[in-house]
C-alpha positions in Angstrom: -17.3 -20.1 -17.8 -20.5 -21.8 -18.6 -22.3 -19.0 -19.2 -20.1 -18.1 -22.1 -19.7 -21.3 -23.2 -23.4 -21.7 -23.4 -23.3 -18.7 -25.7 -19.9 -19.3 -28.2 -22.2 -21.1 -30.8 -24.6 -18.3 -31.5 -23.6 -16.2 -34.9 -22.6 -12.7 -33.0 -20.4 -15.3 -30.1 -18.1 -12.2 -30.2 -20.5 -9.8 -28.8 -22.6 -12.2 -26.8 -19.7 -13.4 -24.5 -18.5 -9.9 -23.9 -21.8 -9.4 -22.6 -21.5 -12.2 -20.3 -18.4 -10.7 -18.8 -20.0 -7.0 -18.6 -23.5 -8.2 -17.7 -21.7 -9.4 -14.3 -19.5 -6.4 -14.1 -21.6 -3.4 -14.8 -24.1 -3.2 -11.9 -21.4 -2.0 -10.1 -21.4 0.9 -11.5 -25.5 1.7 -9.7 -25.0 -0.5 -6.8 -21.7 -0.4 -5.1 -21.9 3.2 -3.6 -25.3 2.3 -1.5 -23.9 -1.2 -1.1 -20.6 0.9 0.7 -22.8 3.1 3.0 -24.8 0.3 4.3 -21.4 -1.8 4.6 -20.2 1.5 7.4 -23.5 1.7 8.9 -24.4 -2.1 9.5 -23.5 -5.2 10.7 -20.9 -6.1 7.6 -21.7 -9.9 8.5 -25.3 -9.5 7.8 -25.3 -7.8 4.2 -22.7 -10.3 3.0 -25.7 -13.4 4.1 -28.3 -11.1 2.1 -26.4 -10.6 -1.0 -25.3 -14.6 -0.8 -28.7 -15.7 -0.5 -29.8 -13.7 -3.4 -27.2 -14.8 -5.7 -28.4 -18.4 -4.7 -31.6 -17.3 -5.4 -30.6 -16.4 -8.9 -27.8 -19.0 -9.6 -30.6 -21.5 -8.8 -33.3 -20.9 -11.3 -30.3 -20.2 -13.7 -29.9 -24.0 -13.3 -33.5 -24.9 -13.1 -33.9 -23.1 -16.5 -30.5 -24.8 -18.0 -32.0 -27.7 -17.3 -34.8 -27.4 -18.8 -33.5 -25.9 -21.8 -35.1 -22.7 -21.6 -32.2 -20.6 -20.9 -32.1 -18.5 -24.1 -28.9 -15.6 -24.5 -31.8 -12.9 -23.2 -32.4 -15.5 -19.5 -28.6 -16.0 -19.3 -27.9 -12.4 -19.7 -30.4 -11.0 -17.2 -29.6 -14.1 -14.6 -26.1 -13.2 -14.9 -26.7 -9.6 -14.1 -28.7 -10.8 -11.4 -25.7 -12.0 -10.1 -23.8 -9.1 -10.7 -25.9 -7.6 -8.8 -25.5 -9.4 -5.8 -22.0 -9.3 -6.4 -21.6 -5.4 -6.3 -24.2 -5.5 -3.0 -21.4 -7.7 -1.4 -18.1 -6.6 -2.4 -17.6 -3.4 -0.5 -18.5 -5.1 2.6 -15.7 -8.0 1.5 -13.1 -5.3 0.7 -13.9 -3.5 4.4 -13.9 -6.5 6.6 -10.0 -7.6 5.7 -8.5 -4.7 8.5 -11.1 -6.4 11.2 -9.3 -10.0 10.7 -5.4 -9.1 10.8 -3.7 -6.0 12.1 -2.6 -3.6 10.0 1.2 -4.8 8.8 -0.6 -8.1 7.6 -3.0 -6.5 5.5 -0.5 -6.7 2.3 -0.1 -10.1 3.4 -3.7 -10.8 4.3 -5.0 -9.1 0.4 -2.5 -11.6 -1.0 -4.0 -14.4 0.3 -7.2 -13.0 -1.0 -5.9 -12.8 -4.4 -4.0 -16.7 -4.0 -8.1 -18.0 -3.0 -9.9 -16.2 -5.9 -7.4 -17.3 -8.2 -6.8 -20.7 -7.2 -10.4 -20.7 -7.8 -10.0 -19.1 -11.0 -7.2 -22.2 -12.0 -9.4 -24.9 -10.6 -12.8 -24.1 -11.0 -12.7 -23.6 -15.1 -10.7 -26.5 -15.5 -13.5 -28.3 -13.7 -16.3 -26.2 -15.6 -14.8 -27.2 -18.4 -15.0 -31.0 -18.1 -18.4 -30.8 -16.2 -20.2 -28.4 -19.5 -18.2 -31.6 -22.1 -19.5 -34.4 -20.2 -23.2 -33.0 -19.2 -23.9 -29.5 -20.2 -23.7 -26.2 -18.1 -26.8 -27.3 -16.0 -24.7 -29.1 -13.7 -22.1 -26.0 -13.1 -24.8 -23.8 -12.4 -25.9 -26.1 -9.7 -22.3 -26.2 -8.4 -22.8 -22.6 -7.9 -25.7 -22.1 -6.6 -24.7 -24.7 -3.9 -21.2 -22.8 -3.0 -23.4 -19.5 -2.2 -24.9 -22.2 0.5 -21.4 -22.8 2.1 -20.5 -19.2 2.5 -23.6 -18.2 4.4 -23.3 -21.1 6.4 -19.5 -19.6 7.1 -21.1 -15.9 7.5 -23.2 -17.1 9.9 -20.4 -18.6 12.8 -18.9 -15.3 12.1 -19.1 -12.7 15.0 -18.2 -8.9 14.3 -16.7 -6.8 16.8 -16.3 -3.4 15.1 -18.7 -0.5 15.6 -20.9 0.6 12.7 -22.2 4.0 12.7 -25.8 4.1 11.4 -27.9 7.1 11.8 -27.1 9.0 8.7 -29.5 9.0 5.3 -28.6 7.4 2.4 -27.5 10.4 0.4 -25.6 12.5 2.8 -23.5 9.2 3.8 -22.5 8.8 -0.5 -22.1 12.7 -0.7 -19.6 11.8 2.7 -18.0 9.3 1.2 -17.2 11.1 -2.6 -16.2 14.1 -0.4 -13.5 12.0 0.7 -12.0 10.2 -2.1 -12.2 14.0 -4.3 -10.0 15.1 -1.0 -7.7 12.6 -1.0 -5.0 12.8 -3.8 -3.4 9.3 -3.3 -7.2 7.6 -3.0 -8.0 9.5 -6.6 -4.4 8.4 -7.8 -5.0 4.6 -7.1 -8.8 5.0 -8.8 -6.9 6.9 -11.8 -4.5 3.8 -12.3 -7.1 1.0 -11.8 -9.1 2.7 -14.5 -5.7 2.9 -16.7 -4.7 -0.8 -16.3 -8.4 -2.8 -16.1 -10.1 -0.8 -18.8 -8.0 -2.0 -21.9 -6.9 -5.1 -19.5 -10.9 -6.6 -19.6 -10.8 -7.6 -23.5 -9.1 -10.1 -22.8 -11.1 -12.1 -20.2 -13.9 -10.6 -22.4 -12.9 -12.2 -25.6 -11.1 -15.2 -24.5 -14.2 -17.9 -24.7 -14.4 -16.8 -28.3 -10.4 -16.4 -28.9 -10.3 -20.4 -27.8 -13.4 -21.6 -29.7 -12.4 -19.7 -33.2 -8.6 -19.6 -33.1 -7.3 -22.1 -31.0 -10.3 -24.3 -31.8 -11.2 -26.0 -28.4 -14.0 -27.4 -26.8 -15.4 -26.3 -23.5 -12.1 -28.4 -21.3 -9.4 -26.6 -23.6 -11.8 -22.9 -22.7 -11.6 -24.2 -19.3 -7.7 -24.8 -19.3 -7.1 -21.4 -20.9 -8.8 -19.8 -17.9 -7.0 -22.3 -15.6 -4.0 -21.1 -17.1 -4.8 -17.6 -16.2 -5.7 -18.3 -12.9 -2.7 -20.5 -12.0 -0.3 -17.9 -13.1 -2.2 -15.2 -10.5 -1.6 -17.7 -8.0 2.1 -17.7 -8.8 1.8 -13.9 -8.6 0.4 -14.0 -5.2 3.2 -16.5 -4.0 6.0 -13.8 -6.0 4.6 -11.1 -4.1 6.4 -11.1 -0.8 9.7 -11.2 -2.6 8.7 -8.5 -5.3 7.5 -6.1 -2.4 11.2 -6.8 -0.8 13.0 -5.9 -3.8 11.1 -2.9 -6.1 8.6 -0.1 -5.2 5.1 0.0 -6.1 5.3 1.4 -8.9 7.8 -0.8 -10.3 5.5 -3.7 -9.6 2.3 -1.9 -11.5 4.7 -1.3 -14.3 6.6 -4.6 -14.8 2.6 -6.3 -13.8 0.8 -3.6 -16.8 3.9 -4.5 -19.4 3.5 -8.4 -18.7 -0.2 -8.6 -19.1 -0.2 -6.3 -22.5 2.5 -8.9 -23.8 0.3 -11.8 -22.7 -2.3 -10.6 -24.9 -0.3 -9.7 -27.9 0.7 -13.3 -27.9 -2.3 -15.0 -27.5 -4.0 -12.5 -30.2 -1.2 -13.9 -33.0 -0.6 -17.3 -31.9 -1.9 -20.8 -32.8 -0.5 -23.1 -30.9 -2.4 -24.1 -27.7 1.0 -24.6 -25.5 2.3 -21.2 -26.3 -1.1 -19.5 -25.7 -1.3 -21.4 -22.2 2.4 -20.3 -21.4 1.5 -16.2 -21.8 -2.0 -16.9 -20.5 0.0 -18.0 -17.5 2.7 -15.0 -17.6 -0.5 -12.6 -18.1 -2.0 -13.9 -15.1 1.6 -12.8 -13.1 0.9 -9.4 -14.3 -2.7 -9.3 -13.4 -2.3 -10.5 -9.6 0.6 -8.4 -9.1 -1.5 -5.1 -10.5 -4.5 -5.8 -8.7 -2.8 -7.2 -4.9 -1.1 -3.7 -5.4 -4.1 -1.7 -6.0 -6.0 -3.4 -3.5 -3.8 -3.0 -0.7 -2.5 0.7 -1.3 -6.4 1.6 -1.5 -6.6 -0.5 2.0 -4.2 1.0 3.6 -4.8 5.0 2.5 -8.1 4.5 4.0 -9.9 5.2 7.8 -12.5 2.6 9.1 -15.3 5.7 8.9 -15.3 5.5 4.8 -13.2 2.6 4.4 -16.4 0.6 2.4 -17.6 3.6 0.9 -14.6 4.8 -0.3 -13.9 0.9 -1.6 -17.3 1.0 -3.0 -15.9 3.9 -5.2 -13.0 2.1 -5.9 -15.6 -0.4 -7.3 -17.4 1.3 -9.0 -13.6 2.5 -11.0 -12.4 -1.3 -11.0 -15.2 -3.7 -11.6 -17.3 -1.0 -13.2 -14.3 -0.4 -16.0 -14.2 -3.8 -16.7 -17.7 -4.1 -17.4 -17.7 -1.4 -19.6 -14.7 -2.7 -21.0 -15.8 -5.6 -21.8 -19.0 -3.9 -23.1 -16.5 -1.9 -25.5 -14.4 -4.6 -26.6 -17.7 -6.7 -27.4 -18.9 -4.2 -29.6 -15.3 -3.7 -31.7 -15.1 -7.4 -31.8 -18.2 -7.9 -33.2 -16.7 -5.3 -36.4 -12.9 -6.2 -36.1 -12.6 -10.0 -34.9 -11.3 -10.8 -31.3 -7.5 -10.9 -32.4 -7.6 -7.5 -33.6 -9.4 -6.3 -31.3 -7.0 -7.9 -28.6 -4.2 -6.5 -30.6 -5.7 -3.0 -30.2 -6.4 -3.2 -26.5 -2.6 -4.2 -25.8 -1.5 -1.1 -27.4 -3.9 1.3 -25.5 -2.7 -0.8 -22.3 0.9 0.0 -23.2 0.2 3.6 -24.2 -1.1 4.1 -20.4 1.4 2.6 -18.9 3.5 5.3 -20.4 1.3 7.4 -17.9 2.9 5.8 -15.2 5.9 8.6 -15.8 3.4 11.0 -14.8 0.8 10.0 -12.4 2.8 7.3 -10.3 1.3 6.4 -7.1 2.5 8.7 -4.5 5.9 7.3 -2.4 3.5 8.1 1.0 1.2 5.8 0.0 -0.4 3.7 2.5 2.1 4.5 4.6 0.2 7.8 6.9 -1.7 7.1 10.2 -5.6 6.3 9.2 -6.3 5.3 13.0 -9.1 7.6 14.2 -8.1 9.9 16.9 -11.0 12.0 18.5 -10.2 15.8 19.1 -9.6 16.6 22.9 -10.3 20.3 22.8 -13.2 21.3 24.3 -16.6 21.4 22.6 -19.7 23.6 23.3 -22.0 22.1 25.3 -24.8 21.8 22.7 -28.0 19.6 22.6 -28.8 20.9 19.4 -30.1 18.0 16.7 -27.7 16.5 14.8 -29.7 17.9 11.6 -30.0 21.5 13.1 -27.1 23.4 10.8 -25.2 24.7 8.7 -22.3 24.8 11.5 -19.3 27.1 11.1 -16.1 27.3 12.5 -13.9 30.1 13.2 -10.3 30.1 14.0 -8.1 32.6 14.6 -4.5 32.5 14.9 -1.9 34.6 15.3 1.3 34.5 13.2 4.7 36.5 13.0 6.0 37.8 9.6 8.5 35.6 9.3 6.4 32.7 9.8 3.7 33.6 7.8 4.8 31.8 4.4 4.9 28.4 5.9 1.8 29.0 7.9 -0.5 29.3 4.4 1.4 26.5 2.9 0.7 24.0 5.9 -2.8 25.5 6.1 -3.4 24.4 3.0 -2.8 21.2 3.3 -5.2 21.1 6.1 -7.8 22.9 4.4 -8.0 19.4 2.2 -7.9 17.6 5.9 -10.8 19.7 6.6 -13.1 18.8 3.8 -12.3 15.3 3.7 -13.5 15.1 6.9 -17.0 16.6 6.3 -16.4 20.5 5.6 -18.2 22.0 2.3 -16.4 25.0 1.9 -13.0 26.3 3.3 -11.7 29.3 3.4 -8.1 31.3 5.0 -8.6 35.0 6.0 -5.8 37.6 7.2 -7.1 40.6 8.7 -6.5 44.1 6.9 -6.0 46.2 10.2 -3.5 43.4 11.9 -1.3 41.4 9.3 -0.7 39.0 12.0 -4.0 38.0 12.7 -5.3 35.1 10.6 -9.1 33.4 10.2 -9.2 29.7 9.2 -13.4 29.2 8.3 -15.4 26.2 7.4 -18.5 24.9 7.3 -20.4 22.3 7.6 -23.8 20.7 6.3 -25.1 20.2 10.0 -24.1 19.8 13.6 -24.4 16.1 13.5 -21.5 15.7 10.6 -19.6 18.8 13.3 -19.6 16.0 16.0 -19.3 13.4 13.7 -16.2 15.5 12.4 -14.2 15.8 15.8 -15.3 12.2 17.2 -15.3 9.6 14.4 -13.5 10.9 11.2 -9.9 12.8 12.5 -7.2 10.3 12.0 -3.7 10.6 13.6 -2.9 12.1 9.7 -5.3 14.9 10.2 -4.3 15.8 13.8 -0.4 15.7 12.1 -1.7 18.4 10.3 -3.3 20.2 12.5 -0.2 20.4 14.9 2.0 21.6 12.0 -0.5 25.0 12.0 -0.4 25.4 15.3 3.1 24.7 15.6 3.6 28.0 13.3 1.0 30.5 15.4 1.0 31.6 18.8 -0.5 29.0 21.5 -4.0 28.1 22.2 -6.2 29.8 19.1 -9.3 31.6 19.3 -11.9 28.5 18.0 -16.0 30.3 17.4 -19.0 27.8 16.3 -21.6 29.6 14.9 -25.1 28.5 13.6 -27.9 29.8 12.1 -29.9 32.8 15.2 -32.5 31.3 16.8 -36.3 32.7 15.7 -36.6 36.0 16.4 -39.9 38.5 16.9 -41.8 39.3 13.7 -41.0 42.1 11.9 -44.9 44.4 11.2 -43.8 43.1 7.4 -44.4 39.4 8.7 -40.7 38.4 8.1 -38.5 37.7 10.9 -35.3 39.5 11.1 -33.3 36.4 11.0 -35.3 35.6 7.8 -34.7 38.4 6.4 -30.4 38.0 7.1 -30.8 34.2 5.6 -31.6 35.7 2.2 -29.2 37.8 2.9 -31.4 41.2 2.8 -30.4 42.9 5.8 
């Protein structure tokens, strides 16, 4: 809030608050998916202290250089990227720690609360900004700030983590794990498609509002502040309504009713002058916002397996925060041609426009509803001390299926064929062999025999195995299973190419 305030008096206000709003959004977009591996390969406890202490770092020489009135539009923009920065750092490990403080059927419960604390902080604290920047200047926020990063990694620090982090794997084949999944995973890409639907139009207004208040509604920095109060309180409301909504309509009826509410809001306050009437839909827009984004949230939560869980939210990320920066990016640049009430206007119409979507990519009725708990294969393994990077690894199955069975058996295999590469296969492929219809080949492969282990022991949930069993449950008992890897070296050939080199490049 002060950082836009700080900037509503230049002559392009339009474009330089926007900026303010995507400048803290948009490193997302490079940070979150690194952020998200090191989230599921460390202590979760310890990246949220780093990221803290660098956004004190950079909230406190934003108020050293308030206060000394060198804090130009370039400073504030770059310091409040800085932040942005720390924020993306921190917020897959945030997402990913909820499901290691409550059990599982309080998570919907638990990301409620999470909503209620942001934004009772989003009611309270502009309020507060508001009279702090009227009766001293923003210097004294920014101080405010930097000092609240200080109580969290105080908090961090009594903290004591009990889940296991698997470390071991590089950078990039940890991200490439992690995209594999959410591309395998329709309901995971269905939740990313509808944040992307709802926040990118949605961000114009929390974009444009600083310069909506100063221009139409003419306040000073306390009426600014109560209009983001206003927004705030009315997602704590949301929050409180939740419990009852979830008793009484589906999902999708919530996103809906919470997407047609917040476009309304924003119609209104793009054609209205008077304050009371622009607080009132500020207030109903919050409902809508809270109740679209505790949904998101929590369906994403729950449709994911503690192996990805922060990459896979850093994804989510990258879809949610990421769009809003942009967003705001966008609706900065219209705003600066059309004026921020048109430019409002135009947003609530592309918001309604894909809600109409709704009809036709809903979020699937099994959401967060399947079993994400990891559960290990039992089968046996080969007794293999290869290194985990030795590879490619690939599996053979064969099964053996009657006639009559034979339709249902493809259909359920491909369903784990998607199993399979969400869980660290590349390619996947079904065979049935010419000379014996019966006889089919399931094959896949994968990048090494460290992500073959990591595979049966870390990434199979109770889902996967369901799976599994309904292909078995359709072939005769106890499958043929091969693993095959690359021959070992073999004896030169007198053309100083070993025969096995010669098969790689496939020149036999």
């Amino acid at each position: 809030m002060g950082a836009q305030w700080l900037l509503v008096d230049s002559s392009n206000a339009t474009l330089l608050t926007a900026l303010v709003s995507a400048a803290s959004l948009i490193p997302v977009l490079a940070l979150s998916l690194p952020a998200g591996v090191l989230a599921d390969s460390l202590d979760r406890r310890w990246v949220l202290v780093f990221s803290n202490a660098f956004m004190c770092l950079a909230a406190g020489l934003l108020t050293v250089l308030t206060a000394t009135g060198n804090a130009g539009p370039a400073v504030v923009l770059m310091l409040t990227f800085a932040l942005g920065c720390g924020t993306a750092f921190g917020g897959p490990a945030w997402q990913a720690i909820q499901p290691d403080l409550v059990p599982r059927h309080l998570l919907l419960a638990a990301s409620a609360l999470s909503s209620a604390n942001i934004n009772i902080a989003r009611a309270v604290g502009p309020a507060l900004a508001g009279a702090l920047v009227a009766w001293s200047g923003p210097a004294l926020v920014f101080g405010i700030n930097t000092a609240s990063f200080l109580t969290v990694i105080v908090v961090l620090s009594t903290w004591r983590t009990t889940g296991k982090r698997h470390g071991g794997v590089g950078l990039a084949p940890a991200i490439v794990a992690g995209l594999r999944y959410v591309r395998n995973a329709p309901g995971v890409r269905r939740i990313t498609l509808r944040a992307a639907l709802f926040v990118i139009p949605g961000s114009a207004l929390w974009a444009l509002l600083a310069v909506i208040a100063h221009t139409r509604f003419q306040l000073n920095s306390s009426g600014y502040g109560l209009m983001l109060a206003a927004l705030g309180g009315g997602a704590v409301a949301g929050a409180m309504m939740l419990p009852w909504l979830r008793g009484h309509l589906s999902n999708n009826s919530i996103l809906s009713y919470g997407s047609a509410v917040y476009a309304v809001g924003m119609v209104v306050v793009a054609l209205v002058r008077d304050v009371p009437v622009g607080l009132v839909m500020l207030f109903v827009a919050g409902i809508g916002w809270v109740g679209c984004l505790s949904i998101l949230n929590t369906a994403m939560l729950l449709s994911l397996p503690a192996w990805v869980r922060a990459r896979s939210m850093a994804v989510y990320n990258v879809v949610f925060m990421g769009g809003q920066g942009v967003g705001a990016l966008l609706w900065g640049l219209v705003g600066d041609v059309l004026g921020p009430s048109a430019t409002l206007l135009a947003a609530a119409a592309i918001s309604l426009m894909c809600l109409a979507t709704m009809y036709v990519w809903p979020l699937y009725d099994s959401q967060g509803t399947l079993d994400r708990s990891v559960t290990p294969m039992t089968d046996t393994a080969p007794d293999d001390a290869r290194p985990a990077s030795a590879g490619p690894v690939e599996i053979q199955i064969e099964y053996e299926v009657e006639p009559d069975q034979q339709a249902a058996f493809r259909e359920a295999a491909r369903a784990l064929a998607t199993s399979r590469r969400r869980t660290g296969a590349s390619s996947w492929n079904l065979w049935q062999d010419v000379t014996d219809e019966r006889r089919f080949v399931e094959e896949y492969t994968l990048a090494n025999w460290g992500e073959h282990l990591a595979q049966r022991e870390e990434r199979m949930t109770g889902y996967d195995r369901e799976l599994e069993r309904e292909v078995l449950a359709l072939a005769a008992p106890n499958p043929t299973v091969h693993h095959l890897v690359r021959p070992k070296a073999m004896p030169r050939t007198d053309h100083g190419l070993a025969v096995a080199d010669l098969m790689t490049k496939g020149k036999t």
